[in-house]
RODO-2510 file (C-alpha; in nm, 4 decimals, decimal comma):
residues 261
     n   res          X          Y          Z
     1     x    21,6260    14,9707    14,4520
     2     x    21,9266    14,8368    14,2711
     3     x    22,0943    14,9258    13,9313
     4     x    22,0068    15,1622    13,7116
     5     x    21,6332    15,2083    13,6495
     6     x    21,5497    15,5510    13,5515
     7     x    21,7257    15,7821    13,2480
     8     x    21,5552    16,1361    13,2891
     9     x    21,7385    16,1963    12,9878
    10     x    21,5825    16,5977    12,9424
    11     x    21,8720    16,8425    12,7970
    12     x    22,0260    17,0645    13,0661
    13     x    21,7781    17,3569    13,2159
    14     x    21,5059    17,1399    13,1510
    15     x    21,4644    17,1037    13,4903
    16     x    21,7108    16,8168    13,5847
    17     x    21,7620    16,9615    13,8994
    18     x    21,4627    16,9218    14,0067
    19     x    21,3814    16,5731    13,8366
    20     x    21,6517    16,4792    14,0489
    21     x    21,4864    16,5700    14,4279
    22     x    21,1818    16,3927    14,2396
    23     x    21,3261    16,0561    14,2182
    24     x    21,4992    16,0495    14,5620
    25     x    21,1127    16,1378    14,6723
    26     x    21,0182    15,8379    14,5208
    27     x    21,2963    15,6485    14,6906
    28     x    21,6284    15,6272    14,4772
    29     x    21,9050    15,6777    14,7089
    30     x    22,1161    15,8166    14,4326
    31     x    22,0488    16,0011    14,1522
    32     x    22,3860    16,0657    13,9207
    33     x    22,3342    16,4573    13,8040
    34     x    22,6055    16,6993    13,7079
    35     x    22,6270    16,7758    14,0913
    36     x    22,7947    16,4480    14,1567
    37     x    23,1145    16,5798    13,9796
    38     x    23,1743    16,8557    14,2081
    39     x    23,2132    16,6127    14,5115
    40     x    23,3493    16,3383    14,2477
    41     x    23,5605    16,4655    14,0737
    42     x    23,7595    16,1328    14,0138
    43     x    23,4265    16,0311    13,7932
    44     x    23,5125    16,3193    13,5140
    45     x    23,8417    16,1051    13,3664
    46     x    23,5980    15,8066    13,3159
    47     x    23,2781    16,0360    13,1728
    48     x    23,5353    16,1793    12,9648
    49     x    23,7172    15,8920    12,7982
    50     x    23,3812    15,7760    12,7102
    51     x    23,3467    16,1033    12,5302
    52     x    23,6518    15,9619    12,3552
    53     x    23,5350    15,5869    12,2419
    54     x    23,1875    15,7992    12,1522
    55     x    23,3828    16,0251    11,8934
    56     x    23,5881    15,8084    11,8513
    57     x    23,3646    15,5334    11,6805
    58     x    23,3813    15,3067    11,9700
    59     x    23,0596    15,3532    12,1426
    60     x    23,0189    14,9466    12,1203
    61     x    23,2679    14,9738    12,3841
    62     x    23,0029    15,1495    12,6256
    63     x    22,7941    14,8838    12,6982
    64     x    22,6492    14,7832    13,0053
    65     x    22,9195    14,6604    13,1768
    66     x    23,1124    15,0154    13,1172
    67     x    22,8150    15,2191    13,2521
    68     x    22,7388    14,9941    13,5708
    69     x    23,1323    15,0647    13,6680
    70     x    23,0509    15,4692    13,6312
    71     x    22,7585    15,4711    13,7806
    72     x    22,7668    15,1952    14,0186
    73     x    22,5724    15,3121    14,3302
    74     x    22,2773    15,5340    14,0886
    75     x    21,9514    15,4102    14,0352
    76     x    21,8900    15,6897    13,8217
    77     x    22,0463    15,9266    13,5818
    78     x    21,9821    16,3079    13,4864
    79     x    22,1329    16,6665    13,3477
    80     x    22,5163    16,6215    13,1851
    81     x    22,7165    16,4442    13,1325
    82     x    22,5149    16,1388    13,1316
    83     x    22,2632    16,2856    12,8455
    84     x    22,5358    16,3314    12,6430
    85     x    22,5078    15,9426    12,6350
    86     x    22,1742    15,8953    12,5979
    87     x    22,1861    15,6585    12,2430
    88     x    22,4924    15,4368    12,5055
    89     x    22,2557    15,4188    12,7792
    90     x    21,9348    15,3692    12,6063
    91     x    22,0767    15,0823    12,4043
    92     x    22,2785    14,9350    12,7467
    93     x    21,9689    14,9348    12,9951
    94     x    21,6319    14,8942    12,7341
    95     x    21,4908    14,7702    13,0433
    96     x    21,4928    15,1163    13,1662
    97     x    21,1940    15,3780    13,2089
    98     x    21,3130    15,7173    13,0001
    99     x    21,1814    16,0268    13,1215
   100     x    21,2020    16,2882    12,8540
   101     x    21,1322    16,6338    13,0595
   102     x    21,0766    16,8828    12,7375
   103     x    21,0861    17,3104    12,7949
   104     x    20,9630    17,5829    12,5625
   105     x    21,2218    17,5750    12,2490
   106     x    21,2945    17,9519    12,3112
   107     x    21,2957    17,9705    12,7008
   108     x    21,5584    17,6796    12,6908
   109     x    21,7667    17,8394    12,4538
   110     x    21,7821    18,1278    12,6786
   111     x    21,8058    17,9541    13,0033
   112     x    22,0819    17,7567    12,8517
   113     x    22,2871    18,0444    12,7239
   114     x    22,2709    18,1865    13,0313
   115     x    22,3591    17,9515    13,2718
   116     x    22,5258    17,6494    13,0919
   117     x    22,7279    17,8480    12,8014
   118     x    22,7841    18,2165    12,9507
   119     x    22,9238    18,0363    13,2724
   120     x    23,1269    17,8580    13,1027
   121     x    23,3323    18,0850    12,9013
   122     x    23,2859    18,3630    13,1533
   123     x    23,5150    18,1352    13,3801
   124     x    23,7223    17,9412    13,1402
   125     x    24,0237    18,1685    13,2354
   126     x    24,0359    18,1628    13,5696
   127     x    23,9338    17,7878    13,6098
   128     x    24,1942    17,6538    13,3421
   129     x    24,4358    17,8294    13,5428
   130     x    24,3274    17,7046    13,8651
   131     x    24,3149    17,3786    13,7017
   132     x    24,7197    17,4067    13,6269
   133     x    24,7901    17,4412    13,9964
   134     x    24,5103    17,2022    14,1014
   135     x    24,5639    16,8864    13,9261
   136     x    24,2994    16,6545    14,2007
   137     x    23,9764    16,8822    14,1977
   138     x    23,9890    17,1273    13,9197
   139     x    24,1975    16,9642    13,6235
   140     x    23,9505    16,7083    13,6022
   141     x    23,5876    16,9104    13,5971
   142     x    23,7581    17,1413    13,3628
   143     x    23,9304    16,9086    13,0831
   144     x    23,5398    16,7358    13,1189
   145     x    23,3813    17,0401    13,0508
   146     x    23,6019    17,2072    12,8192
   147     x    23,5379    16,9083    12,6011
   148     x    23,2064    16,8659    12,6313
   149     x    23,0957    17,2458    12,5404
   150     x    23,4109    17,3992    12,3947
   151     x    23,5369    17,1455    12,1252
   152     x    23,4751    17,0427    11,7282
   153     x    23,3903    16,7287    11,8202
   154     x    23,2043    16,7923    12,1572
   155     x    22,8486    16,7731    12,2407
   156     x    22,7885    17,1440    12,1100
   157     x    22,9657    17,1106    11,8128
   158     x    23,1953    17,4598    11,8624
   159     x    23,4960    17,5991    12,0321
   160     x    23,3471    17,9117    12,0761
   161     x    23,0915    18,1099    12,2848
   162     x    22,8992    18,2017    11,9409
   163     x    22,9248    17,8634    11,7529
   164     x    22,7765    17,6640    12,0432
   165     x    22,5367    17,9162    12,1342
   166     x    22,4469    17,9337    11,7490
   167     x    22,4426    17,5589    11,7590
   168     x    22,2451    17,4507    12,1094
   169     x    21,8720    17,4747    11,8849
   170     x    21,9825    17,1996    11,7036
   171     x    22,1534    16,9804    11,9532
   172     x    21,8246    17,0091    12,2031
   173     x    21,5814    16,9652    11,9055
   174     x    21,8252    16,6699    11,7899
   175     x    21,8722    16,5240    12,1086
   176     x    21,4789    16,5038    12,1892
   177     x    21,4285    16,3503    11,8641
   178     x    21,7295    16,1029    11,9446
   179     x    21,5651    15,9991    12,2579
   180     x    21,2188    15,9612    12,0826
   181     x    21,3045    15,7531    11,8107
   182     x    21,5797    15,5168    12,0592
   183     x    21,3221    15,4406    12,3042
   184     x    21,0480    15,1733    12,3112
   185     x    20,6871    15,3757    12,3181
   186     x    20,5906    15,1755    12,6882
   187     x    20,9594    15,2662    12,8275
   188     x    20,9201    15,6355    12,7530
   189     x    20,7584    15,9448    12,9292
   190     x    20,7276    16,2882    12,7620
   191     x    20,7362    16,4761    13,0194
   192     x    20,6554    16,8434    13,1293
   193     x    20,7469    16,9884    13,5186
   194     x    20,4419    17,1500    13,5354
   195     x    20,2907    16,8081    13,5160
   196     x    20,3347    16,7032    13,8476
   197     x    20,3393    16,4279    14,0225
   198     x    20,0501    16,1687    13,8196
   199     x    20,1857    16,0994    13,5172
   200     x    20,5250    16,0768    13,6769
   201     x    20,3863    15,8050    13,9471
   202     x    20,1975    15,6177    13,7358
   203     x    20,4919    15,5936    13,4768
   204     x    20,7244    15,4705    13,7222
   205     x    20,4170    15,2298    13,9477
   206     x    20,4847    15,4784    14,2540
   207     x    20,2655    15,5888    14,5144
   208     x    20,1885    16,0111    14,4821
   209     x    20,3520    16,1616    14,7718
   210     x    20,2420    16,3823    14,9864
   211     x    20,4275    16,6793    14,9107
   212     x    20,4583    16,9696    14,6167
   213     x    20,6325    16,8643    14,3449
   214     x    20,9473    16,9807    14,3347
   215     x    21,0162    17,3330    14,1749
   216     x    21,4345    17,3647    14,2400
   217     x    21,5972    17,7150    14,1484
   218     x    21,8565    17,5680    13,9489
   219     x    22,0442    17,8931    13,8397
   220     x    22,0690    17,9238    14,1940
   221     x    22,1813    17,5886    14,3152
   222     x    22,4558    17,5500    14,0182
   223     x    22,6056    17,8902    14,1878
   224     x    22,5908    17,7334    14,5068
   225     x    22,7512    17,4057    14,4143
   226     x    23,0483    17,5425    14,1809
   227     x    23,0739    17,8061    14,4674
   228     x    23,1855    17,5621    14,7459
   229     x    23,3781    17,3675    14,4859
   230     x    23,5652    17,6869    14,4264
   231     x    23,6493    17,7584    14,7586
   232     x    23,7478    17,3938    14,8144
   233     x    24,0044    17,3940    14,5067
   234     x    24,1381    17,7281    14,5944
   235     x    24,2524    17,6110    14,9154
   236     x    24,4074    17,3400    14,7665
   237     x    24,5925    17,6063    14,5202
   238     x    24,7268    17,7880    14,8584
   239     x    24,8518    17,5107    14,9790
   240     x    25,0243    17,3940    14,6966
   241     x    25,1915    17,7226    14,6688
   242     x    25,2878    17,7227    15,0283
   243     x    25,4553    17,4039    14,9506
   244     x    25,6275    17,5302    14,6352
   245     x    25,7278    17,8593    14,7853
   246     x    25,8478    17,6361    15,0938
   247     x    26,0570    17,4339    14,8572
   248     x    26,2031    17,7395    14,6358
   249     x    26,3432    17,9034    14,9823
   250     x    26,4852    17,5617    15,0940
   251     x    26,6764    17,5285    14,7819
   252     x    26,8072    17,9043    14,8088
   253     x    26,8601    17,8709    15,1266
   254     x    27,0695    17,5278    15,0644
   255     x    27,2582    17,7221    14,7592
   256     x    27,3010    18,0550    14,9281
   257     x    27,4456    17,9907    15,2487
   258     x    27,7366    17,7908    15,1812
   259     x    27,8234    18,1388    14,9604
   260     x    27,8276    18,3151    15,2697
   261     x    28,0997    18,1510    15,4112
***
């Protein structure tokens, strides 16, 4: 498989997680999920200055040429950032099967709240300050996601934990409807997880494998992958500081001792 083929373009906690061990079942070697950031972090500058031609008026500017560059390497796309694009992407690759994976209005909202927002602003201290002191790993997931879910003009509309919890109804039942009305009727699959594996394989003109569908604990998995990130960006944080602190005493040491004499 080559280029991109496949936008599962479901809202977060829709079960993107597990849409993504789905496809790489069915043979895509890479699937480009939120994941991806956490051991790519140089990707976030380029997700988010499409952000900016997006809000910017300039989504003309997003065309295929722009997405092949990001994504280069994925045969498929799912969870954010790349739904956050899904009018760019749909109108860049028409070619493209859409997989719509839709939840229960009110168990999304929840699930969302929880996980995506409540994380979020639960951590927003401690990462923006790890962020100043981390400029490779850190600085770059967190401007990304501080955009995305804590600005006016981001995809939640709101800078704060109540406006985009207030306004995530909307964006999911305005995002579905988005990717509905984009999409050509044979190019698009509305899909529920509990579905299973046939209507996904015959969408896509794959073979049912032999194995469960996937059922991926997602709360859990997010915890684990922002968890090793964590640990990875804090040891870059020591050892920045050992450097600094290294530096500071040098410099004493360089002013200070000729004073002693």
């Amino acid at each position: 498989m080559e280029g991109l083929q496949v936008l599962s373009l479901g809202m977060s906690r829709t079960g993107t997680a597990s849409m993504k061990e789905a496809l790489l079942i069915l043979g895509h070697k890479r699937v480009h999920h939120a994941y991806e950031l956490y051991n790519h972090s140089e990707q976030c500058d380029l997700w988010l200055a499409a952000w900016d031609a997006k809000t910017k008026g300039l989504s003309r500017t997003l065309d295929r040429r722009y997405w092949e560059n990001i994504l280069a390497g994925y045969t498929a796309v799912t969870d954010m950032p790349a739904v956050c694009f899904a009018e760019e992407l749909i109108d860049a690759f028409p070619e493209a099967k859409v997989i719509l994976v839709q939840r229960h209005e009110q168990k999304w909202t929840q699930s969302f709240k929880t996980e995506v927002i409540d994380t979020f602003f639960d951590n927003s201290s401690i990462t923006a300050l790890i962020s100043f002191l981390d400029g490779k790993l850190m600085r770059p997931i967190h401007r990304l996601w501080s955009r995305l879910l804590a600005s006016d003009d981001g995809f939640l509309k709101g800078t704060t934990r109540n406006q985009v919890s207030d306004n995530a109804i909307n964006v999911y039942r305005n995002h579905n409807a988005l990717v509905k009305a984009k999409t050509a009727p044979e190019n698009l699959l509305l899909f529920h997880l509990n579905d299973g594996w046939e209507p996904l394989c015959a969408f896509l003109g794959a073979e049912v494998p032999d194995v469960p569908f996937p059922n991926a604990n997602e709360g859990d998995a997010v915890k684990e992958v922002v968890a090793a990130f964590m640990k990875r960006s804090m040891l870059r944080v020591v050892r920045n500081l050992t450097v600094i602190s290294v530096g500071f005493a040098a410099v004493y040491y360089a002013w200070a001792w000729p004073l002693r004499s």
